[in-house]
C-alpha positions as CSV (number, residue, x, y, z in Angstrom):
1,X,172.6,48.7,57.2
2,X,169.0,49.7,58.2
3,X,169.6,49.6,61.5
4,X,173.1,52.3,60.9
5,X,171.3,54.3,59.1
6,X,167.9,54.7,61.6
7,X,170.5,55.1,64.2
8,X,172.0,58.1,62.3
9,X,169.1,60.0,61.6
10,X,168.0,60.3,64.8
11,X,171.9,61.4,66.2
12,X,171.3,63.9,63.1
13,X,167.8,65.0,64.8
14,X,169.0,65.2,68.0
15,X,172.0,67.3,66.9
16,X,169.4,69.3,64.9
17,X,167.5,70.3,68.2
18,X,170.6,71.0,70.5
19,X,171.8,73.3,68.1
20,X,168.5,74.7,67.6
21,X,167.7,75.0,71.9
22,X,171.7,76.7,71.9
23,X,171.2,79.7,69.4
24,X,167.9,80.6,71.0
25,X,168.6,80.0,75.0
26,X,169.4,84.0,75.1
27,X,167.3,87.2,74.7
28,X,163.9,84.3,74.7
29,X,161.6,86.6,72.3
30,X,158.5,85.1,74.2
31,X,159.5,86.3,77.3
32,X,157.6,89.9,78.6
33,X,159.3,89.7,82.3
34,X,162.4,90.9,83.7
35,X,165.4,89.1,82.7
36,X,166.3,89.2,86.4
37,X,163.8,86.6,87.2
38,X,165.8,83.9,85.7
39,X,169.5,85.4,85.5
40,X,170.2,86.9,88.8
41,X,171.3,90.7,89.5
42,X,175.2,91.2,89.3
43,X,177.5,94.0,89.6
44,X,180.1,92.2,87.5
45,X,177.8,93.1,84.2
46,X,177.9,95.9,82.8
47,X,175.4,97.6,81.0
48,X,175.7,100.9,79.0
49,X,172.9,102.4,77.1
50,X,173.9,105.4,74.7
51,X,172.2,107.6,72.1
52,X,172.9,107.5,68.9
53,X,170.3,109.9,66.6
54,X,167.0,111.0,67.1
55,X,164.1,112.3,64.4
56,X,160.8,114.0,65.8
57,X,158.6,110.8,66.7
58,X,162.2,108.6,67.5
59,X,165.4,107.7,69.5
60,X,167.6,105.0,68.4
61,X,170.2,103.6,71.2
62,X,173.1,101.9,71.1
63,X,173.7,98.9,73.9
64,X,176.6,97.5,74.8
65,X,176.9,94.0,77.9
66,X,180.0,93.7,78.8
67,X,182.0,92.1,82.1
68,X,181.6,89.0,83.3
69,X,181.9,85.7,81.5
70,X,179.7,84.1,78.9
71,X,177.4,84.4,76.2
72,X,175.8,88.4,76.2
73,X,171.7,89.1,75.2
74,X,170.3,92.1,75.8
75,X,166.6,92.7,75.4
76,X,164.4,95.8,75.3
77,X,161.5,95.5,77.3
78,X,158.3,98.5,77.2
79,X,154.9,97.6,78.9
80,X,154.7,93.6,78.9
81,X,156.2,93.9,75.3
82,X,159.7,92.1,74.0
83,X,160.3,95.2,71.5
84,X,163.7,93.9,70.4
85,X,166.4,91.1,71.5
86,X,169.6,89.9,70.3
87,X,172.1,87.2,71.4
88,X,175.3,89.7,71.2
89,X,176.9,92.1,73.5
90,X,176.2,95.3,71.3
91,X,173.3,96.2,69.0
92,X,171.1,99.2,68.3
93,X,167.5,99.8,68.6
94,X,164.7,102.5,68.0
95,X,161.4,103.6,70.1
96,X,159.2,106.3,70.1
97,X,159.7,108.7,72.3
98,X,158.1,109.1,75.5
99,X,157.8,105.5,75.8
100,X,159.0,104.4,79.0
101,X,161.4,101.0,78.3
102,X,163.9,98.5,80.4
103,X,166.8,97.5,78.9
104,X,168.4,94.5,80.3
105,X,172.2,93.1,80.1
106,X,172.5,89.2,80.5
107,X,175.8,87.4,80.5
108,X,174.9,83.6,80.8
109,X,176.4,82.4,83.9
110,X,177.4,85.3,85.7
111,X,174.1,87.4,85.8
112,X,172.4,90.7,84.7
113,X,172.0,94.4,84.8
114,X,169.1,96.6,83.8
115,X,168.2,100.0,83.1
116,X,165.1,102.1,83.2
117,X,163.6,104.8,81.6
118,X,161.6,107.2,80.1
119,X,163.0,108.1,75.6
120,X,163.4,111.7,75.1
């Protein structure tokens, strides 16, 4: 009976900490480098950036991964800085304008995309 139940608290652990590895494998918050250095370039992703409102010091965007096959993460990238990420293929986020920013498109298995640029 000891034994069982030893046995089942580590499966319970180890289930704990695959789960755990899955829901954060995409859009890795420590990372400050192109996505492209670990998912390759591919012209089967698509990425589309669009603008959605702006105030006087702000832009928020809309982004959208699509194409390709497997789990989307985007990322929003500005001077060695992670300023947002999310494991999905659409989200929104806001910077200040005139900060220059990469946005990258990642679906797991098949590759990224990235764009470039300056917020007006």
């Amino acid at each position: 009976m000891k034994r069982a139940l030893t046995i089942g608290m580590a499966s319970l652990a180890l289930a704990g900490l695959l789960l755990a590895a899955a829901t954060t494998a995409g859009a890795t918050p420590g990372r400050t480098a192109a996505c492209s250095k670990c998912h390759r370039a591919s012209t089967a992703v698509k990425l589309a950036v669009t603008k959605v409102s702006s105030t006087a010091t702000t832009v928020t965007y809309r982004v959208s991964v699509t194409g390709g096959k497997g789990v989307a993460a985007w990322a929003v990238l500005a001077g060695g800085k992670n300023l947002k990420h999310r494991t999905a293929s659409t989200g929104t986020f806001t910077v200040a304008k005139g900060k220059a920013i990469r946005v990258f498109g990642v679906k797991k298995g098949t590759g990224s995309a990235a764009r470039s640029f300056t917020v007006n």
